[in-house]
C-alpha positions, 0 to 999 in steps of 0.5 A: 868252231866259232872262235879260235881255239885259244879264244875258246879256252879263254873264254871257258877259263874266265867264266870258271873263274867268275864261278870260283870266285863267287862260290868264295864270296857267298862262303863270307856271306853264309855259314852253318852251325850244328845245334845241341840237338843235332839240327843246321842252323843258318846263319847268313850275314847281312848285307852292306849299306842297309839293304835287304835280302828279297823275301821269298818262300823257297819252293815257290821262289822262281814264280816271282822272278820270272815275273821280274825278269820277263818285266826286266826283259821288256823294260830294257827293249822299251829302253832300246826302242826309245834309244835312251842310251843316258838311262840304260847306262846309268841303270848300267853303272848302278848295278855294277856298282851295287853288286861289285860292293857287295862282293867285295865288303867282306873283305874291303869293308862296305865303304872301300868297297863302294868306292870301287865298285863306282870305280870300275862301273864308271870306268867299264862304261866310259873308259873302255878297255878289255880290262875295264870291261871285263875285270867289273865282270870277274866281280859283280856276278858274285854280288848278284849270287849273294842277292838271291842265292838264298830265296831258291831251294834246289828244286825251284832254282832248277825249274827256273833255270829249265824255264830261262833255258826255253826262253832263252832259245825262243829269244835267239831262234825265234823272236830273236830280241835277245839278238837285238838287245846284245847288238844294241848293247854291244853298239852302245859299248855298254855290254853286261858279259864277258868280251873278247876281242880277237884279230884284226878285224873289229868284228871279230869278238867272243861275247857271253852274256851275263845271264849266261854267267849269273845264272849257274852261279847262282844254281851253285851258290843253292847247292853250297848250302848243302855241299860247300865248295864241292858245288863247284863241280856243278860250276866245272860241268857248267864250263863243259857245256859252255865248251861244247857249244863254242865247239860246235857253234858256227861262226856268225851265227848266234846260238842260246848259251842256256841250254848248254850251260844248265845241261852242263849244270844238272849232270854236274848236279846229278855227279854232286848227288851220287858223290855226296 
């Protein structure tokens, strides 16, 4: 086992809750109503300060954002290379900031809530605690689920995640840049995941990255538009593959966390199917 067992649990017990809480915050954002004639109607609320929801055909959605991540992937190693630290944290704070709102204007109001999704991105990126780190974490998925939950169908959103799934193992086992970024970022104490720190060693620490995180939320937040909260049993399954890989992972080895997950997410899907 990589980590201790309370460390294990927690860090399952933190990523479930980051899927509750999102699964809860896109209920604020999208609802269905039933027509005369008996046909779904979508309604989904628009997004705080003026922005807008990307416009994608569903079916065939994953082909640009594979495009946008794999752009996103290169210009954060170029940021790397050039050790722009002042950039990769201003690119830090921005998306904390925008994404912590978004998630909590239904219930705070655009303006409250920008102010404290400032709030906790300055404070996670230069008031260092396990708190500030990971409290924004707890938040600013939800905000990112609410972004791009609506562009995907069911069948794209898989086919991304099957795709992210390869990358992710090529990124750790292979070209191992996936390493490289998480240590740079962990360096630089500016890291988008989840952070536990454990012992009295410093080196002794629980990390999960944010994809690892937003990635199944967004797969679950697809699947609420079908069968509601119950695709948090999507989300519970997702935390069992998570589980199974702090179980049998290794201490200083680094393993993809994707893989694990999405499996843990399909037989979930595949449960919600034969349920519902």
């Amino acid at each position: 086992m990589k980590h201790t067992l309370k460390i294990t649990l927690i860090l399952v017990f933190l990523f479930l809750i980051i899927q509750t809480i999102g699964i809860f915050v896109i209920s604020k954002y999208y609802s269905t109503e039933i027509s005369a004639s008996g046909e779904k109607i979508e309604k989904l609320n628009k997004l705080p300060y003026d922005l807008d929801y990307p416009q994608f055909e569903r079916e065939t959605s994953y082909i640009p954002i594979i495009i946008l991540f794999l752009i996103g992937t290169i210009f954060a190693l170029i940021l790397v290379r050039l050790n722009a630290n002042v950039l990769w944290k201003f690119w830090f704070i921005f998306t904390i900031a925008i994404t912590c709102a978004i998630a909590l204007t239904p219930f705070l109001g655009s303006l409250i809530a920008g102010v404290i999704g400032i709030i906790l991105a300055l404070l996670k990126v230069f008031k260092r605690s396990l708190i500030t780190h990971n409290l924004p974490e707890l938040i600013m998925y939800s905000g990112l689920a609410v972004l791009f939950f609506n562009i995907f169908s069911v069948i794209s959103i898989i086919i991304l995640l099957l795709v992210i799934s390869v990358y992710d193992m090529i990124a750790v086992w292979k070209t191992k840049h996936m390493i490289k970024l998480a240590k740079y970022q962990t360096k630089l104490k500016v890291f988008a995941g989840l952070m536990i720190l454990y012992g009295k060693k410093s080196e002794n620490f629980a990390i999960l990255g944010g994809g690892d995180i937003g990635f199944p939320l967004i797969f679950a937040a697809v699947l609420f538009r079908d069968y509601s909260f119950y695709s948090l049993i999507v989300s519970f399954f997702a935390g069992l593959g998570l589980l199974a890989l702090l179980l049998l992972s290794k201490k200083k080895k680094f393993y993809p966390a994707m893989p694990f997950i999405i499996a843990g997410c399909l037989i979930g899907f595949a449960i919600l199917k034969i349920l519902f």
